[in-house]
C-alpha positions as a printed Julia matrix, in Angstrom:
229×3 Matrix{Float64}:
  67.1   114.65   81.15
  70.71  113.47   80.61
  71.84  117.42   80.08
  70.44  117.79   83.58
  71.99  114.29   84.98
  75.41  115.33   83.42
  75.49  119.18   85.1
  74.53  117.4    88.43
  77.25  114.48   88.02
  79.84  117.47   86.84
  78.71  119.25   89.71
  79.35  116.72   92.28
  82.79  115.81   91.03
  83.64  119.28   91.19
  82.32  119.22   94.81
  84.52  116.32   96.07
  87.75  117.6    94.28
  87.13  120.7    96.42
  87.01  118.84   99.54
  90.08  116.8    98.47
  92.26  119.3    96.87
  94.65  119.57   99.92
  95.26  115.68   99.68
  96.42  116.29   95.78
  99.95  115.21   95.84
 101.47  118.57   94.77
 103.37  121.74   96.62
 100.78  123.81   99.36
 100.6   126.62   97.16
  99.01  124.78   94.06
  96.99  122.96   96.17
  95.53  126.08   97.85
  95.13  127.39   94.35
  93.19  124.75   92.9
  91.05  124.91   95.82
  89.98  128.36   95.27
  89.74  127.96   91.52
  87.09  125.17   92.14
  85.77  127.03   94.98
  84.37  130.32   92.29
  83.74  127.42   89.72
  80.99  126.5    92.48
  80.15  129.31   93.36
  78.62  130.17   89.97
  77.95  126.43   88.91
  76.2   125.38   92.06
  73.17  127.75   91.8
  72.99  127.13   87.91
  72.39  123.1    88.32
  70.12  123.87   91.44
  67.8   126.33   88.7
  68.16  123.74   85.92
  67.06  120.93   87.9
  64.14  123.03   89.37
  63.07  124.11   85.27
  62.97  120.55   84.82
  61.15  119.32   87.26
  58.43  122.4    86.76
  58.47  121.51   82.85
  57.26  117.61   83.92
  53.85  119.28   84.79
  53.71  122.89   84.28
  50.95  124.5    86.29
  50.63  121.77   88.84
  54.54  121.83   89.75
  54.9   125.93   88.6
  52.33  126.42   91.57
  54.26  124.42   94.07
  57.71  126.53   93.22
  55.72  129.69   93.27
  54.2   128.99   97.03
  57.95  127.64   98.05
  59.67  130.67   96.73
  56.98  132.94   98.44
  57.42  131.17  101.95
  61.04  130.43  101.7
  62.45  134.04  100.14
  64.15  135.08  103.11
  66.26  131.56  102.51
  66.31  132.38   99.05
  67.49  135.66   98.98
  70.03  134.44  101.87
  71.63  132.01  100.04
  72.41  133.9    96.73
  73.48  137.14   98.85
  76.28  134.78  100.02
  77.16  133.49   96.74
  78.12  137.22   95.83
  79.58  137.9    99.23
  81.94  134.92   98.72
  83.38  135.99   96.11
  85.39  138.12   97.6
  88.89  136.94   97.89
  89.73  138.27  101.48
  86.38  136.47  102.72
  87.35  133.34  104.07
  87.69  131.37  106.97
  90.26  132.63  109.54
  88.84  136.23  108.36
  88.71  138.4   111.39
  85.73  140.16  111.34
  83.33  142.66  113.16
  80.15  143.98  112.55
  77.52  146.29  114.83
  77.73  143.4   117.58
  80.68  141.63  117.97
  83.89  140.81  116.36
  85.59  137.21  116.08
  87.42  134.87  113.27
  84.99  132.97  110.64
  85.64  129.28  111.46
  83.24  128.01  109.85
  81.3   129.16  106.0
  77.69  127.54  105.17
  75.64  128.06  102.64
  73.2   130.86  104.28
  75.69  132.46  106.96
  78.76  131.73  108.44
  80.08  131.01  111.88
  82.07  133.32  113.67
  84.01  132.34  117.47
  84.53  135.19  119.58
  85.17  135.66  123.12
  81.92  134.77  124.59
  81.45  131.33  122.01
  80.38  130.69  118.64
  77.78  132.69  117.24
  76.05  132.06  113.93
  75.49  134.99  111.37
  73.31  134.88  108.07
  74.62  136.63  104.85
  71.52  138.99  104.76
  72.4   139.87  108.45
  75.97  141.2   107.33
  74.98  143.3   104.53
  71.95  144.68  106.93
  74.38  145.46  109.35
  77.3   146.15  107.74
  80.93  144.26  108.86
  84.51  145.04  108.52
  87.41  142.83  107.37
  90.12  143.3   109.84
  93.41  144.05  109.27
  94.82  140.3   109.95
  98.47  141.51  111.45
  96.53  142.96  114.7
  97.42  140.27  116.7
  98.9   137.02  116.92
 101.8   135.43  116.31
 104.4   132.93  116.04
 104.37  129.63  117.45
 106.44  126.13  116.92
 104.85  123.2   118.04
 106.27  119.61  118.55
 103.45  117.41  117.34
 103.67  113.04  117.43
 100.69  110.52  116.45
  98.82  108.75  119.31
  99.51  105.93  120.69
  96.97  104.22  118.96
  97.36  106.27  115.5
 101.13  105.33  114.7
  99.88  105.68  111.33
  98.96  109.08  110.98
 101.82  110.95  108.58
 103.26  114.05  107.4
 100.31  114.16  104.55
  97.33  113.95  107.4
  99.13  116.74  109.96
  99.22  119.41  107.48
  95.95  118.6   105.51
  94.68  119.31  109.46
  96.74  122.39  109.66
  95.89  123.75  106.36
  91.96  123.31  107.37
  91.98  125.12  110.2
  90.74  128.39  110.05
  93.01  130.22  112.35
  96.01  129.79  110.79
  97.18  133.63  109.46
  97.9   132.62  105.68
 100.1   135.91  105.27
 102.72  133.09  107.04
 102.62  129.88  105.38
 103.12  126.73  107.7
 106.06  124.37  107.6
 105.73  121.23  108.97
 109.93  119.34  109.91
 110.27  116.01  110.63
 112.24  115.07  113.74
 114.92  112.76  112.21
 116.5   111.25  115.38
 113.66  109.8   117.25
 112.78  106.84  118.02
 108.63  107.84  116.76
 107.29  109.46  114.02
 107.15  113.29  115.31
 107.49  116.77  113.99
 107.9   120.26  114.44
 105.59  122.81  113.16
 105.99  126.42  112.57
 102.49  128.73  112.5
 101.36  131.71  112.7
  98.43  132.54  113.95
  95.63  136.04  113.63
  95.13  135.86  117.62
  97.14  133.9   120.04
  94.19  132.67  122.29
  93.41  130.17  119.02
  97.08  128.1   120.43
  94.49  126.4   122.48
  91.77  125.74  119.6
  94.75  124.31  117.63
  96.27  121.68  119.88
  92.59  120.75  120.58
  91.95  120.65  116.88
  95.29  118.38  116.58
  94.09  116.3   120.08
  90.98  115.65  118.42
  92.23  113.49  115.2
  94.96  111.54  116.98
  97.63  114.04  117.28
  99.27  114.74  120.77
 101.07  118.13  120.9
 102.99  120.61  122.75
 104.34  124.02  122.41
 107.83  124.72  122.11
 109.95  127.96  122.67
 111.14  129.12  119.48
């Protein structure tokens, strides 16, 4: 029992520094890195604890609790099968949100990566797309220079957020999924003004995001416009 309380505790800790490795007080680039490198760690680990846990739950009472896994893994096998299909498909490194992709039916940017299928925005909304359905139906990774482009933004806390800083604005901008990562994002601070504000430099995979951006920004406090560059 504490084996299996240890994996899950090492599992969850592993879990929360990979939601909080953008806030690690270190350059972009090693931040990114360590997310990724705890991001295959899970990958693998994740599934492993989730089978341990499950052969010690069936060892408390063999048949009894062997029958119950055996009738859940008959019903559930399409979730099953969905799940670990994605655990392979994730491990590829060009896989990842703000991936432009396409497949039989339509073609969009992955903005959003779950556990049995991903979410990808294209023109007509956002559409949701299981692992098994990609490999059924085959996608392509598009090149991620089609389109896009350059953009500077002049970005300043709310009213009512004066104390939203530097660290918040580009843990936002390094979560969102449309920024084109070939271009890394620099965030300036305006010096002479009389508020805290900034200018940001990004580069996006297709310029219709600009909107989904500001909103993004809007929507935690940040007011925003664009600026010529």
């Amino acid at each position: 029992m504490s084996l299996i309380l240890q994996l899950g505790l090492l599992y969850f800790a592993m879990y929360f520094a990979h939601k909080g490795a953008l806030r690690v007080g270190a350059p972009t680039s090693w931040q990114v890195s360590l997310r990724d490198i705890l991001k295959y760690i899970l990958l693998v680990f994740e599934p492993l604890v989730l089978l341990g846990l499950l052969s010690y739950w069936v060892l408390i009472h063999p048949f009894f609790h062997g029958l119950i896994v055996l009738l859940l893994l008959i019903i559930n096998f399409g979730h099953f099968k969905n799940y670990f299909s994605g655990r392979i498909l994730l491990f590829n490194h060009s896989f990842r949100m703000g991936s432009r992709l396409e497949n039989q039916k339509m073609s969009g940017v992955v903005t959003k990566i779950e556990r049995l299928g991903i979410r990808l925005q294209f023109d007509k909304g956002i559409h949701f797309i299981s692992y098994t359905d990609l490999y059924k139906e085959g996608f392509s990774l598009l090149d991620q220079k089609e389109k896009g482009g350059f953009f500077r933004l002049r970005i300043q806390p709310s009213p009512d957020a004066t104390s939203l800083g530097t660290k918040e604005l580009m843990i936002l901008i390094n979560e969102s999924p449309y920024i084109n990562w070939n271009y890394k994002p620099t965030i300036k601070t305006i010096d002479n003004s009389d508020t805290k504000q900034w200018t940001a430099y990004i580069a996006l995979h297709q310029e219709r995001h600009l909107t989904d951006v500001i909103k993004l920004l809007e929507e935690k406090q940040f007011s925003c416009q664009i600026v010529k560059l």
